[in-house]
Every structure is written in C-alpha cells, then in structure tokens.
C-alpha positions as CSV (number, residue, x, y, z in Angstrom):
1,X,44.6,9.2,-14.1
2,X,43.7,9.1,-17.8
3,X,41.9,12.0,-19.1
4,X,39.4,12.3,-22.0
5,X,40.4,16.0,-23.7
6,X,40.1,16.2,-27.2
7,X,43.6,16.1,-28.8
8,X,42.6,18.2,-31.8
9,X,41.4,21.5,-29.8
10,X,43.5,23.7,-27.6
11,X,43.8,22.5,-24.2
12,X,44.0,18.9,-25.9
13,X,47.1,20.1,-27.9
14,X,49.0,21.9,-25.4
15,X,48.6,19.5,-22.1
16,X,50.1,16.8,-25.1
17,X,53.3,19.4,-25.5
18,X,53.8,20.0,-21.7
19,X,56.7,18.0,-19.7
20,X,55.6,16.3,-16.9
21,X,59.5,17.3,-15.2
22,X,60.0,20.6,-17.7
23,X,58.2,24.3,-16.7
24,X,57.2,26.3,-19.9
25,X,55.1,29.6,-19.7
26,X,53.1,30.0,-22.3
27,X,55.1,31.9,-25.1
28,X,57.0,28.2,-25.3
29,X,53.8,26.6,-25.6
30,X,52.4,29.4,-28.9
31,X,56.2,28.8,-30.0
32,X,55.8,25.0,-30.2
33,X,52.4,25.1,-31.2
34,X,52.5,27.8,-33.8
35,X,49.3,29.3,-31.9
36,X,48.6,32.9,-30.6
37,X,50.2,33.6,-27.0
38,X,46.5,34.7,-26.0
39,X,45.7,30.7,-27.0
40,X,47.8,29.1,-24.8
41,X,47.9,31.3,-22.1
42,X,43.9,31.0,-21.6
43,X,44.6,27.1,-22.6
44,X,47.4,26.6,-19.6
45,X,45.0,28.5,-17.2
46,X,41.9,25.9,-18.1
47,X,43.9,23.2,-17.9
48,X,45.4,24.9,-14.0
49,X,41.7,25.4,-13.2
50,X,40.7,21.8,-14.0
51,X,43.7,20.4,-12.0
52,X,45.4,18.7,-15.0
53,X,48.6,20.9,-14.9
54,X,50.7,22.3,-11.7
55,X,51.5,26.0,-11.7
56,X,54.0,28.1,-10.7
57,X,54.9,31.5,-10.1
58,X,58.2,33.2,-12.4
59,X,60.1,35.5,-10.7
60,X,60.8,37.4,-14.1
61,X,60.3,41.4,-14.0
62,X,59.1,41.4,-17.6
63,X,57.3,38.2,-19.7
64,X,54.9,35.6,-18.3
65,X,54.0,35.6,-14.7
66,X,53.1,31.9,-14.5
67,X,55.0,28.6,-15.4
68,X,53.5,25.2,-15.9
69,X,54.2,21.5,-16.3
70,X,51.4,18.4,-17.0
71,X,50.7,16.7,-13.7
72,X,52.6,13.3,-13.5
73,X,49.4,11.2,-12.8
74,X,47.8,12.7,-15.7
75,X,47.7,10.2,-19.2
76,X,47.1,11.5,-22.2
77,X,44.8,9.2,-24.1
C-alpha cells in the first residue's frame, strides 16, 4: 500500500530510514537521523499505532524495550 506521510516531518523521515527486513529501536533511528531519542521513539510508536511499522519486543535488561521495521506492503511515496 502507498502511503501519503509527509517526508519532511518526523514520522515521514524515520518510516523512509527503517528496513523493511532490518529491526532498529529507536536510538538507531536518532543516530541516523541526528534527532533526539525522545523524537523517534514517539515517531516509531505513531507510526506502530497507525499500522505502518511492525513491532517487536527486545529482550535487553537495559536500552529500548521495543524494536521496529517498516511493513513490507508499505511504499514510501
């Protein structure tokens, strides 16, 4: 499915970064961005909410709890 996000704001910029076979949480995202953690963590969980992106739990004792990767059917354009 192709989706109309804006590529210029947040969730735009980080559903464009995210694999569609690759799981980052979202201190990968800030890093490749260059944006605040706080950013992409509440930008990963918009995009989880509006069904663009799967989600996963980590099973890491410290750092994010949550993994995600773009959904395969979802274009970017």
């Amino acid at each position: 499915m192709a989706i109309d996000v804006d590529p210029d704001a947040d969730r735009g910029r980080v559903l464009a970064v995210l694999s569609t076979t690759e799981w980052m949480h979202c201190h990968d995202v800030a890093g490749t961005l260059e944006i605040g953690v706080v950013v992409a963590s509440s930008a990963l969980s918009e995009l989880h909410r509006a069904g663009l992106v799967d989600r996963r739990e980590t099973d890491r004792t410290y750092g994010p709890d949550y993994e995600y990767r773009r959904r395969e059917d979802v274009q970017l354009g």
